[in-house]
VEXDREN-2710 file (C-alpha; in Angstrom, 1 decimal):
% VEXDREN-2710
k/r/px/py/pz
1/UNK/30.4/-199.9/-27.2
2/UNK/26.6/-200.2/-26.6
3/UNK/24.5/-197.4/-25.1
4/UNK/24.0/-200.6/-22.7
5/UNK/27.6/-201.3/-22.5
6/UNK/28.5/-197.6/-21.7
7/UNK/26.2/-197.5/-18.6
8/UNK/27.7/-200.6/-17.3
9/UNK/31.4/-199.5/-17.3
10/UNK/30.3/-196.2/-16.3
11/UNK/28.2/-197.7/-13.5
12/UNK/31.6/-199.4/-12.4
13/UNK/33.7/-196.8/-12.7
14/UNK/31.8/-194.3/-10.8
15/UNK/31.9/-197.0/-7.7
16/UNK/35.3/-197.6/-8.0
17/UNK/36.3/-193.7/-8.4
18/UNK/33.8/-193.2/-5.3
19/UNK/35.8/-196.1/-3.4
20/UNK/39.3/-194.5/-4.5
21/UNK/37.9/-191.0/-3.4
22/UNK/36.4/-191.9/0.2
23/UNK/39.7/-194.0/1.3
24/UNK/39.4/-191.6/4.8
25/UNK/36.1/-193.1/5.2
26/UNK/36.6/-196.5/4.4
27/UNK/39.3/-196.3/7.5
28/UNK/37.4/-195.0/9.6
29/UNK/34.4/-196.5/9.4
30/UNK/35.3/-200.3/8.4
31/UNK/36.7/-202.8/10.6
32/UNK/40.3/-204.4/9.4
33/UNK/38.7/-207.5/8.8
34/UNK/35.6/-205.6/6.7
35/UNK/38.5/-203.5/4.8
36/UNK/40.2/-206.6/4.1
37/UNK/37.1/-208.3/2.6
38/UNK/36.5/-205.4/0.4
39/UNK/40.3/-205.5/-0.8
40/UNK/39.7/-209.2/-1.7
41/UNK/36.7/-208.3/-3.7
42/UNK/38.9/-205.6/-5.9
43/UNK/41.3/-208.5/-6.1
44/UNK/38.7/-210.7/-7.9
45/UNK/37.7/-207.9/-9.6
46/UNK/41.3/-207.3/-11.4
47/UNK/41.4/-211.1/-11.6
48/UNK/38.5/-211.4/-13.4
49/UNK/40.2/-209.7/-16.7
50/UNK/37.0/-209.8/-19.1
51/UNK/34.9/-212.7/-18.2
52/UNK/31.9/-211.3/-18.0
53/UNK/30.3/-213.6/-15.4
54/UNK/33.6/-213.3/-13.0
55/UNK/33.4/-209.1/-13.4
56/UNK/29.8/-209.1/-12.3
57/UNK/30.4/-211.5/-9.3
58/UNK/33.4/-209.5/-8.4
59/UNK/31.2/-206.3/-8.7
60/UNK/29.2/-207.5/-6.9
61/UNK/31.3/-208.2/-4.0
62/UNK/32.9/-205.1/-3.8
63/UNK/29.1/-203.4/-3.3
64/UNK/28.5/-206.4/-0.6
65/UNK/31.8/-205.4/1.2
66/UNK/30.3/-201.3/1.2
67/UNK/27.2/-202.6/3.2
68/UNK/28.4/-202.0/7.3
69/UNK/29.3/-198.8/6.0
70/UNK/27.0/-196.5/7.9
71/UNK/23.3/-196.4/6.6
72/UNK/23.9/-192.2/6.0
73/UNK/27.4/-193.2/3.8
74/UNK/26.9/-192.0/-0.1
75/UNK/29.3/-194.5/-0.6
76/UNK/27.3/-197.0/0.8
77/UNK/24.2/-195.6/-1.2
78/UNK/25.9/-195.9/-4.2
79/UNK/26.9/-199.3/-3.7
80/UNK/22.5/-200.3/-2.8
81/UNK/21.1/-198.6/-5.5
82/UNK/23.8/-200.3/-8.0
83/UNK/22.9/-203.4/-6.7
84/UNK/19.2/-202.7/-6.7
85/UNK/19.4/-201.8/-10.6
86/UNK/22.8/-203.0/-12.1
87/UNK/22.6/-202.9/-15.9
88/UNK/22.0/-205.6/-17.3
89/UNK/25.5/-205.7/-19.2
90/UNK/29.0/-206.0/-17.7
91/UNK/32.3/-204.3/-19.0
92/UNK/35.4/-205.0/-17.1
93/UNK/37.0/-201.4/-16.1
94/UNK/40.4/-203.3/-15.5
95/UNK/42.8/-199.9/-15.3
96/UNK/40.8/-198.6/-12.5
97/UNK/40.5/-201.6/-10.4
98/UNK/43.8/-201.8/-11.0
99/UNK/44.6/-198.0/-9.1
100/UNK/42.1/-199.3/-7.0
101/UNK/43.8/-202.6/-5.5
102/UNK/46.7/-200.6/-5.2
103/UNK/45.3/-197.9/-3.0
104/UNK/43.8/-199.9/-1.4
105/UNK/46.9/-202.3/-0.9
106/UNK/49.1/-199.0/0.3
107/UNK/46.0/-198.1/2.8
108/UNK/45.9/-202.0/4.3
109/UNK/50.0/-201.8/4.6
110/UNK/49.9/-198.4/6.7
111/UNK/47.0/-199.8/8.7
112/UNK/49.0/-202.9/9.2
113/UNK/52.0/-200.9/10.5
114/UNK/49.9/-199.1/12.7
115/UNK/48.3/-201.4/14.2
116/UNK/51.9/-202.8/15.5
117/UNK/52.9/-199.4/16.2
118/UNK/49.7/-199.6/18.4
119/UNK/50.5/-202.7/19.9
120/UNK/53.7/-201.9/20.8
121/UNK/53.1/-198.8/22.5
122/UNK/50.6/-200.8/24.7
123/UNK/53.2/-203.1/25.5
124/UNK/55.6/-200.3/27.2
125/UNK/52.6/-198.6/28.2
126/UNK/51.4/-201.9/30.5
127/UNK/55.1/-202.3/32.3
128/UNK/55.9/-200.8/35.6
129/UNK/55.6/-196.7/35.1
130/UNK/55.3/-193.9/37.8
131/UNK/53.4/-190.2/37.3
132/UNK/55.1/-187.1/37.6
133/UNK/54.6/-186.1/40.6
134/UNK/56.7/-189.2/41.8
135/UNK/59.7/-187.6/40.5
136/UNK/62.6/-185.5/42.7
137/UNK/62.0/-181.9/42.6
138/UNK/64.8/-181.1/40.1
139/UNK/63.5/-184.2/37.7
140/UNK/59.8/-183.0/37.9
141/UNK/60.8/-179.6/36.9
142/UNK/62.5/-180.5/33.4
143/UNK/62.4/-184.3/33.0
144/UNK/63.9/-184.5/29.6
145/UNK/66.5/-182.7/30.9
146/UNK/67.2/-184.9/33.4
147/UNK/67.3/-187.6/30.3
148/UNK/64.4/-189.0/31.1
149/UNK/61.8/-191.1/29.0
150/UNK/58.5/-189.9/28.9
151/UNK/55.7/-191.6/27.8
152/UNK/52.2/-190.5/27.1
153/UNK/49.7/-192.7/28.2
154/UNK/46.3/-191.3/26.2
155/UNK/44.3/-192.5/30.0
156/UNK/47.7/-191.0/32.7
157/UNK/48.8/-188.6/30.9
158/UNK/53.0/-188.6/31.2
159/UNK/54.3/-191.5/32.6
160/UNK/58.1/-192.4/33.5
161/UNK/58.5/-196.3/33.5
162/UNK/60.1/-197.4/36.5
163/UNK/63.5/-198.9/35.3
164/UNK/64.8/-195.5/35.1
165/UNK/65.1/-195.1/38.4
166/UNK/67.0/-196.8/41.5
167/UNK/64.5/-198.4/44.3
168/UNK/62.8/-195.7/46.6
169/UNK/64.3/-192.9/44.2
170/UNK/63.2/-190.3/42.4
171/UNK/66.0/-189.7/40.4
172/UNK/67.1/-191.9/37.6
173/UNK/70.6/-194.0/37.5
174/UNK/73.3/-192.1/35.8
175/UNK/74.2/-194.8/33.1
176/UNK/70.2/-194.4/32.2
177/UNK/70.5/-190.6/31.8
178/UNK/73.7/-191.2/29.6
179/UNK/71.8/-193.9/27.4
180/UNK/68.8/-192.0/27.2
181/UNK/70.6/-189.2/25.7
182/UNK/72.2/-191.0/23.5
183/UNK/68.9/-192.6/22.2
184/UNK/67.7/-189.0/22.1
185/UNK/65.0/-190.3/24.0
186/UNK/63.9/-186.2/24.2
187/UNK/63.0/-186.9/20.4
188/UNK/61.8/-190.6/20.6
189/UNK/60.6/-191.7/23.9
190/UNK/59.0/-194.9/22.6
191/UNK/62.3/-196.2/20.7
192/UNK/64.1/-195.6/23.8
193/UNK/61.9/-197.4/25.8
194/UNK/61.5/-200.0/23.6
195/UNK/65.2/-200.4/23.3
196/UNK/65.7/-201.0/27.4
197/UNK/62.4/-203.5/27.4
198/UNK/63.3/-205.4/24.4
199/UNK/65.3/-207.3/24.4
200/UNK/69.1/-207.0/23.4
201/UNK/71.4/-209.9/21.6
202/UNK/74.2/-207.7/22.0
203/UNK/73.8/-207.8/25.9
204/UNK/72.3/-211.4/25.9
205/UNK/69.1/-209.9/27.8
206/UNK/67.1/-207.2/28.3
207/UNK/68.8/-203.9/29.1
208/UNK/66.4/-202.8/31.7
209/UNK/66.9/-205.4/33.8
210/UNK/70.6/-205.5/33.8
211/UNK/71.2/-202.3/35.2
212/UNK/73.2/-202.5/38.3
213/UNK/73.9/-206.8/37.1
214/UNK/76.7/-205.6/34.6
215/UNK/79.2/-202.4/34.5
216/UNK/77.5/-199.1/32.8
217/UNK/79.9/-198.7/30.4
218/UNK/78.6/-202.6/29.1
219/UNK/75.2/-200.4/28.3
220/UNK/76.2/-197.4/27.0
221/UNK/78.3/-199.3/24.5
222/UNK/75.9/-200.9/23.4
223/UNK/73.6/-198.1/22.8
224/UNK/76.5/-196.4/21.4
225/UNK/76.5/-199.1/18.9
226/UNK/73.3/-199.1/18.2
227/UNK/73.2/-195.3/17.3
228/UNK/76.5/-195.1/15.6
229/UNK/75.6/-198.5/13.6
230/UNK/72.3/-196.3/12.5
231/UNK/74.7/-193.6/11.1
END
């Protein structure tokens, strides 16, 4: 290899390595749609094997995708003053775009998951929920006791969604109590709640809104099943 050659493939490397290295400020910094567009550029890149005209347009999208990173980013630095000067030769670095694409395929997947995670947690979030200073005296005072759910809202703070509880009371139903705790809605308050507002093929409906419509015991077995069916 070239003295030429060697500065291309180290100029590559060294922006890929810098990409793989700075993952926690790609996240935070890029938009989903901006992370995917740099994730399709280090697709083309390992696409591109060693055609030398296909690895420079790759390359070059991968330092166009760096560009709404903020103007202070070395990352983003990097990725100008490569452009500005790229050596005039082109070696394909196909191992590391290769760890590349798949870090940054594992970062787009968890971001993916989150993102539902997200929504979903808005979704319980948005139905019908009181504070706790709604609750009875002996509820407010230890509410997972009581087998409540408890939901943190980051704008409310602790919310208790509404189903729990009988109209006008600030105590929850007893067959909600039961499920709760068998849910171990103490430990996971949004699978809990998600459980009762989702809906249920093994009721044919939504849990929450059959209480008091069919006997308790209909409910608990189900949520029995559920739990034991996880086991």
């Amino acid at each position: 290899m070239g003295a030429a050659e060697g500065d291309a493939a180290n100029s590559a490397a060294e922006l890929l390595n810098e990409i793989g290295e700075r993952l926690d400020e790609l996240r935070a910094e890029l938009t989903p749609d901006q992370l995917r567009m740099l994730l399709a550029a280090v697709t083309a890149l390992t696409a591109a094997g060693e055609d030398p005209r296909e690895v420079r347009r790759a390359l070059m999208r991968v330092r166009q995708a760096l560009i709404p990173l903020p103007f202070d980013s070395p990352l983003r630095e990097l990725a100008v003053e490569q452009m500005r000067s790229s050596p005039a030769a082109v070696v394909a670095v196909p191992d590391r775009a290769e760890a590349l694409l798949r870090q940054l395929t594992d970062l787009e997947a968890n971001l993916a998951a989150e993102r539902v995670l997200a929504a979903a947690r808005r979704r319980l979030l948005n139905a019908p929920s009181r504070s706790g200073a709604e609750l009875d005296p002996g509820p407010a005072a230890d509410p997972l006791g009581a087998g409540l759910i408890r939901l943190s809202d980051p704008e409310r703070g602790a919310r208790y969604p509404d189903f729990q509880f009988p109209v006008g009371a600030g105590s929850p139903h007893r067959v909600v109590a039961e499920v709760n705790r068998l849910l171990l809605a103490d430990r996971d308050p949004w699978g809990a709640a998600d459980w009762w507002l989702g809906g249920n093929r093994w009721l044919a409906g939504t849990p929450a809104e059959l209480i008091g419509s069919i006997p308790d015991e209909r409910l608990t077995a189900a949520a029995r099943a559920l739990v034991e069916g996880e086991d």
